[in-house]
N, C-alpha and C positions, 0 to 999 in steps of 0.2 A: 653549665658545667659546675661540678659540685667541690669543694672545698679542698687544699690537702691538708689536714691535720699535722701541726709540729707540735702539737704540748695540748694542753686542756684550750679546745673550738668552742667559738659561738659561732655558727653559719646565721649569718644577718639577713630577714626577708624585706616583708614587705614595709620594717621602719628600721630605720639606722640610728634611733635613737637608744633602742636595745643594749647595741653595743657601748657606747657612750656611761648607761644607766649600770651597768654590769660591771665595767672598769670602774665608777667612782664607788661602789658595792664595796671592790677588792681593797681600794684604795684610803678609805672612811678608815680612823683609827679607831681600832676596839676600845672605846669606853663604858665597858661591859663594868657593872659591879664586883663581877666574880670572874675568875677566869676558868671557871668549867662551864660557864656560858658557852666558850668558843666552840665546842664541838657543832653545839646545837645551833649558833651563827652560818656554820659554813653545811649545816644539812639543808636550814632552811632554803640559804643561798642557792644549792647543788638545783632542789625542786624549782623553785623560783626560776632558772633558767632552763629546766624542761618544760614548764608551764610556756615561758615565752618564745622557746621555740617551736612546740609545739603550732602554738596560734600565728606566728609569722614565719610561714616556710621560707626557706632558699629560694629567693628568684629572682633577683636584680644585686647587682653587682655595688656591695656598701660596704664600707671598711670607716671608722671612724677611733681614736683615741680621746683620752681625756686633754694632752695638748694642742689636738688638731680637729676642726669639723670635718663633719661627715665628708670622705671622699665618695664619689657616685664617676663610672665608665663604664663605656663598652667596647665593644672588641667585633668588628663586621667586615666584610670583603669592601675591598675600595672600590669606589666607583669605576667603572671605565665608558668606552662611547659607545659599546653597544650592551652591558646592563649598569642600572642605576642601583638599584633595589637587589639586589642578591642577599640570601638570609645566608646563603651557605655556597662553599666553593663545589664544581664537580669538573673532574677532569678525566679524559684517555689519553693514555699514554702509553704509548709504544714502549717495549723496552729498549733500552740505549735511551731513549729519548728527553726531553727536560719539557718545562715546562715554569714560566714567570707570572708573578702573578704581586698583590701586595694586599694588606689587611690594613683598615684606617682605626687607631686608636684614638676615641675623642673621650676627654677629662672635663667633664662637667663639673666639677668642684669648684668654687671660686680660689683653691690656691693652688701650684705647683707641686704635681706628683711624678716621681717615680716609680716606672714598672718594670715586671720582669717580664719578658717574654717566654713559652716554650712549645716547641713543638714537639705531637707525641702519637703514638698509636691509638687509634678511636678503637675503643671498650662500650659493651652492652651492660651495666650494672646491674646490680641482682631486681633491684625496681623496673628493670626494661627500659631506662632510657640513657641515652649515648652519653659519654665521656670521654676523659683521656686519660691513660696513662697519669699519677700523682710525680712528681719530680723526681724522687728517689727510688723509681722503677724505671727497669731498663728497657728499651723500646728495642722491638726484633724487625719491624718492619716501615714502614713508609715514613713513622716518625722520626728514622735516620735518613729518611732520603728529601729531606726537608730543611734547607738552611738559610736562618732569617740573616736579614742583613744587620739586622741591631736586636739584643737578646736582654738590653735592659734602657730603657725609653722613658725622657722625662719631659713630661706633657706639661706646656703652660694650662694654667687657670683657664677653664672653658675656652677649650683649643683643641684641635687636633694634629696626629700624627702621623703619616703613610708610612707604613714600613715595608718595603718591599720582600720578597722571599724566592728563591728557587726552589723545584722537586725534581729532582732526576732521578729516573726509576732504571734501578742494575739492567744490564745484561739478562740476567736468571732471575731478575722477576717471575712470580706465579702469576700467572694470569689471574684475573676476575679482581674482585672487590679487596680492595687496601682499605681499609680506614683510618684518619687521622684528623688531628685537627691543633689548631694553636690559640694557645689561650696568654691570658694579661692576667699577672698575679699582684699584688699588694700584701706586702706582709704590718701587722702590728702588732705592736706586745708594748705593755707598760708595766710591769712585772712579772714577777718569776712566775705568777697567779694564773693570768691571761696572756695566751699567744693565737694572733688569728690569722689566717690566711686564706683570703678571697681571690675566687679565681671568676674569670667572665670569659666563656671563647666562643670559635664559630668553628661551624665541623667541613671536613675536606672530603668531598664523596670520590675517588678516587679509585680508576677502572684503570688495570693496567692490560692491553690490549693481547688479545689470544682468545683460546676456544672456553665456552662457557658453559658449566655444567651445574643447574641449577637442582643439590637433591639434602631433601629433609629424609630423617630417619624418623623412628620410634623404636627406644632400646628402655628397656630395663621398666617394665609394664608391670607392676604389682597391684593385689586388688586387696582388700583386708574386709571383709565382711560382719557386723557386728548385730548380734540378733535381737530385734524389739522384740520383747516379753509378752507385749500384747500380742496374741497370735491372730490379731484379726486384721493386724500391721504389718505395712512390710519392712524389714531390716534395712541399713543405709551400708551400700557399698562405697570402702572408700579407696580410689584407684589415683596413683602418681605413676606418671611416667617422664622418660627426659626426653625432648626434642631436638637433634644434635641435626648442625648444619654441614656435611660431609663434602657440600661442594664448593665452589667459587666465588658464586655473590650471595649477595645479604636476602631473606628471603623473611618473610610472613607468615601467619600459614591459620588455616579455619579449622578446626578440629571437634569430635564429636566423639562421644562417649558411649557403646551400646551393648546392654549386656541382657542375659534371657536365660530361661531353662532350656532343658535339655528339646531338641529338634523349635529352636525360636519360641517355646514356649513363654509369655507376658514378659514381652521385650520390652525394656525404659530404654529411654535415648535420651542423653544430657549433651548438651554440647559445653566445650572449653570455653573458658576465656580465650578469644582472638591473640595472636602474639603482633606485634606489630614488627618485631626484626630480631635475625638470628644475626650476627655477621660468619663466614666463614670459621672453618672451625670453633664455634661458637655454642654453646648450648644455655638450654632452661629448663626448667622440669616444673610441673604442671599439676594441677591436686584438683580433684573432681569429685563431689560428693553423689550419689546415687540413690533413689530411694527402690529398692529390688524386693519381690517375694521369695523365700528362702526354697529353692525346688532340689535339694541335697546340691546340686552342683551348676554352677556360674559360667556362663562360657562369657568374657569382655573381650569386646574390639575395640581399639581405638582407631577412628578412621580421620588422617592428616591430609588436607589439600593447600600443598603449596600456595601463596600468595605474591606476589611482584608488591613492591614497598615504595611507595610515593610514588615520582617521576621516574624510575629508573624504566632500564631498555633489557629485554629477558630474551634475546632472540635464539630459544629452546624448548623445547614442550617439557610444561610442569609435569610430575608425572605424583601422585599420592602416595602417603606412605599407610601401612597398619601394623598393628602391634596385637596379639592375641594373647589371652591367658585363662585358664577355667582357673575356678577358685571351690576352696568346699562351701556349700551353705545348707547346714544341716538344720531342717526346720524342728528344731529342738520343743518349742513351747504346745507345737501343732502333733508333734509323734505323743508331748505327755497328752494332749486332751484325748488321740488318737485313743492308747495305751487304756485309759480311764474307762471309756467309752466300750471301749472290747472287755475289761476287766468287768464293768456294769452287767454285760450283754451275759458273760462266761459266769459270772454267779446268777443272773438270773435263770438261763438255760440250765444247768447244773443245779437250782435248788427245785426248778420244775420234775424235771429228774428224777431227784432223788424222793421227792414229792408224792412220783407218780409211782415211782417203786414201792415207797413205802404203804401206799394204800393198795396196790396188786400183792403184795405180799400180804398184808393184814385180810386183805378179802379172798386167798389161798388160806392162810390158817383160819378163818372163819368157817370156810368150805370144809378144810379138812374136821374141826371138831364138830360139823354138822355132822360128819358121816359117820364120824368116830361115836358119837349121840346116836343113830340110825341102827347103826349096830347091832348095840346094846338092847335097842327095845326088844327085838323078839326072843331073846334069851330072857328077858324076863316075865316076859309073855310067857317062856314054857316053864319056866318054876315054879308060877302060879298054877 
């Protein structure tokens, strides 16, 4: 789970010395020669730490200050006697019904941390992968139906914690796929400069029991077409569309891209990038580039086949979605060669023509001043 931001973030990856290195940055007193240095102190500083987040993603749970060493936890389902190993909770639950369970927080740090607990609605991020709810967003669904028994926990030195928790799903629960999940935050800040909050959780797969209506859409399907100049090329169709999850549980889905002239004429087929999960009322929108011959007009399908998502149970027939659009594609560079080529043809023909006229006309008045010659002769034949 990804960060929530209260002030200027460093999300810490793969070294927690990062954060450490960045605080004593802020903290170093400007003993600059000049003081219009300082601009250019805190531009290089700004790059410097998109360089190093850059290069060490988010992905292990570190928090570190320049008074304290690096904290390192996790946040995972407790054990119980019939699984060990669980990365993630999944539960059914009837409405009216509850259901106990607890998450073991263990503090790898050699010193004494405390954490916040929270629990909160699981979110599909704009990257596609699961989250929760940030603190200061208000939860509509499972993440109210979720109450830990301790909501801020202070873990000895490389130790751990069970914190139990209850979910009791309403009465009027919707049936199908709830998402949520409960994460361990740690906040630090050592000036006004740097504030950072690291969060670490595990996700709650959560079916609340009823009838199951597994259905993807395709809505809002645009093609934009853009013409290669070489006319011996074909132009790149570029087609977004959004794929909106209209039904109950979380769904996948394969999708394919296929456009052609007019009656299927030199049909391309791209296929999408795979989704790996919508959740319920959930969507993402999808960008596909094409490489297409320009035939004045574009007919695009996009053809969607639902997909079932890790372990879960779909017991429904997936049914596929499509989405239609023609688009103009006027082979602009191919009508001038066209145009050129008839224009070549239309003065050749026409200068044959005129050609040919003009030498059956010169070979009439040669005929006529022959005869107009012919004439003449025997009238002077008889003056003689």
């Amino acid at each position: 789970m990804t960060s929530a931001p209260t002030g200027p973030v460093l999300r810490v990856g793969g070294a927690g010395v990062i954060g450490v290195f960045i605080a004593h940055l802020h903290e170093r007193p400007h003993s600059m020669s000049s003081s219009s240095s300082l601009p250019v102190y805190r531009t290089v500083l700004t790059l410097l730490v998109l360089l190093l987040s850059t290069v060490f993603p988010a992905s292990v749970a570190t928090a570190d200050t320049q008074d304290a060493p690096t904290t390192i936890w996790s946040l995972s389902p407790a054990a119980t006697d019939e699984q060990d190993e669980r990365v993630s909770f999944r539960f059914t639950v009837a409405p009216g019904d509850s259901v106990e369970d607890a998450v073991e927080l263990t503090n790898f740090s050699d010193q004494e941390v405390t954490f916040q607990l929270q629990a909160a609605d699981g979110i599909v991020s704009e990257s596609g992968t699961f989250d929760i709810l940030r603190p200061d967003m208000e939860n509509e669904a499972a993440g109210n139906w979720i109450e830990l028994d301790q909501e801020q926990v202070t873990v000895p030195a490389d130790d751990s914690v069970t914190i139990p928790f209850t979910l009791t799903v309403p009465e009027n629960a919707t049936p199908g796929d709830q998402p949520a999940g409960i994460a361990a935050a740690v906040s630090t800040s050592d000036d006004d400069d740097v504030a950072m909050v690291h969060r670490v959780g595990t996700r709650i797969h959560l079916r609340v029991d009823g009838d199951i209506m597994p259905v993807l859409t395709v809505d809002n399907l645009e093609v934009d077409y853009q013409q290669n100049w070489n006319p011996f090329a074909p132009g790149t169709a570029t087609a977004t569309w959004t794929v909106r999850n209209d039904g109950n549980v979380r769904l996948g889905a394969e999708q394919l891209l296929r456009s052609s002239g007019a009656f299927g004429i030199a049909t391309a087929e791209e296929p999408g990038q795979p989704i790996y999960e919508v959740l319920p009322g959930g969507q993402t929108t999808v960008r596909v580039e094409q490489r297409v011959l320009p035939l004045f007009a574009l007919w695009s399908t996009v053809e969607l086949a639902p997909q079932i998502v890790g372990d879960d149970e779909v017991d429904a027939a997936l049914s596929n979605a499509t989405g239609q659009v023609v688009t103009p594609a006027i082979p602009i560079p191919q009508l001038l060669i066209v145009a050129i080529i008839a224009g070549a043809i239309w003065y050749v023909v026409t200068r044959k023509k005129r050609a040919k006229k003009k030498f059956a006309a010169a070979v009439a008045a040669a005929a006529k001043q022959q005869q107009a010659e012919s004439a003449k002769e025997p009238d002077q034949l008889q003056d003689a």
